[in-house]
C-alpha positions in Angstrom: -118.2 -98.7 -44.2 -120.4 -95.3 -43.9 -119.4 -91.1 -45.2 -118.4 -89.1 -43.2 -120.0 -85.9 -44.5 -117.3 -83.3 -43.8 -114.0 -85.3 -44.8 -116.4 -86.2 -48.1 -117.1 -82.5 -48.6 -113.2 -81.5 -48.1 -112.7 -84.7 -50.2 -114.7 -83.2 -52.9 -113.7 -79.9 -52.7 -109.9 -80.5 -52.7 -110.7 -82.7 -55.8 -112.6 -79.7 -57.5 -110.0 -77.7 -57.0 -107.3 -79.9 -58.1 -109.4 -80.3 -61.6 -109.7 -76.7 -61.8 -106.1 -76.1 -61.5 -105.8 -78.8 -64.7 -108.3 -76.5 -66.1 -106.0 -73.7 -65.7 -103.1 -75.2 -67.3 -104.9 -76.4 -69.8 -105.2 -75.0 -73.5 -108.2 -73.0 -74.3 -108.2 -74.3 -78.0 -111.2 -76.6 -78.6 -112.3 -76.6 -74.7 -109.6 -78.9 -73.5 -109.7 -76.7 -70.2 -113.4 -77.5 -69.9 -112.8 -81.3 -70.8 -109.9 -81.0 -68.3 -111.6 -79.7 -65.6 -114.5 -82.5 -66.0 -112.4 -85.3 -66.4 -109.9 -83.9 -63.2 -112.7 -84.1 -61.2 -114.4 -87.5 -61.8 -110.8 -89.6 -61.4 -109.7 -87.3 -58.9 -112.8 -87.3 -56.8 -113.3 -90.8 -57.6 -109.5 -91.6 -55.3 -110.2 -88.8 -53.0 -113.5 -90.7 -51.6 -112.1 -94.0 -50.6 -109.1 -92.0 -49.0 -110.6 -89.3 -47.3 -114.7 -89.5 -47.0 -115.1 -93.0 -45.9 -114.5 -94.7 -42.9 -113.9 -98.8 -42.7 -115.4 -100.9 -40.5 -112.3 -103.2 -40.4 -109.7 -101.0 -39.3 -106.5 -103.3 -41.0 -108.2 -103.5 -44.0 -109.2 -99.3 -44.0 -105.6 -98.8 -43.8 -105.0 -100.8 -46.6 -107.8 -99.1 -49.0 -106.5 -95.7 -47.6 -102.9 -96.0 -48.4 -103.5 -97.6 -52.2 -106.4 -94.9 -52.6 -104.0 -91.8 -51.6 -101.1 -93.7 -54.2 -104.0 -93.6 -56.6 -104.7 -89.9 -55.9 -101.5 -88.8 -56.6 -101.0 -90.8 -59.9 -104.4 -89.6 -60.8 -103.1 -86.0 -60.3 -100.2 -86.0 -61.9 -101.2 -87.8 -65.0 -104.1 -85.5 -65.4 -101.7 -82.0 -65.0 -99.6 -83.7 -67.4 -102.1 -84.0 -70.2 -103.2 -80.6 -69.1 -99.7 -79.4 -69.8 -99.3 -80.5 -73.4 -101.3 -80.8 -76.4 -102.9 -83.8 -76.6 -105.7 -86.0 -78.5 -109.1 -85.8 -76.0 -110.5 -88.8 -76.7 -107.1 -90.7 -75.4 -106.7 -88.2 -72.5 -110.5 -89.0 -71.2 -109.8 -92.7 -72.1 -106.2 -92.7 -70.0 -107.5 -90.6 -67.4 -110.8 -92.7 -66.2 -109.1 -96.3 -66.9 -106.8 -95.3 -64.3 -109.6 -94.4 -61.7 -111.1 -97.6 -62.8 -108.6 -99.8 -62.2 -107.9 -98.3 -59.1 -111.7 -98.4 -58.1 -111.6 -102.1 -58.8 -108.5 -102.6 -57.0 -110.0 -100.7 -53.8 -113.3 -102.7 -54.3 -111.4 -106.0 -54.1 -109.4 -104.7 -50.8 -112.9 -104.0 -49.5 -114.3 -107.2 -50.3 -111.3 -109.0 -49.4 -112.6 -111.4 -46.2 -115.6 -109.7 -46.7 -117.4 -113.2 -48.3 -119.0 -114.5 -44.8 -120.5 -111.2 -44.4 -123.0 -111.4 -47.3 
């Protein structure tokens, strides 16, 4: 597996911009938009690597980690504009938002590792 520096920029940048649009949706009253904008970028960024910015050594198995990490991008997405949308509690939003990009990092992870146990 290595970066490839410009899909890992665009990766980055389209996940900036995603966060900032949960930023703008978000209320202003006790800086949700700001805690928005934080937490849309970690878990979205955090799905948009393994899908964009990174290129697999096994090609099957890069297919595999692509296609889960885009599903993961767009669940990621939409549940952070939802909680943008709406009042909500932050401490259950940031909980929510960053179990789901862990579980999905630990689901990618075990793709990657997945045959991977001779190479160690």
């Amino acid at each position: 597996m290595k970066a490839e520096p410009v899909k890992l920029i665009l990766a980055l940048a389209i996940a900036l911009l995603l966060g900032f649009v949960c930023e703008i949706i978000a209320p202003e009253s006790e800086s949700r938009n700001w805690i928005s904008l934080a937490v849309g970028f970690v878990s979205i960024a955090g799905m948009m690597v393994p899908a964009m910015g990174l290129q697999y050594n096994n090609a099957k198995r890069g297919v595999s980690i692509k296609i889960f990490a885009w599903i993961m991008v767009i669940a990621v997405t939409v549940a952070n504009i939802v909680f943008s949308c709406f009042e909500y509690k932050a401490d259950i939003y940031i909980v929510i938002a960053l179990l789901l990009a862990i579980i999905g990092w630990s689901i990618i992870y075990g793709l990657y590792r997945t045959g991977n146990w001779s190479e160690k």
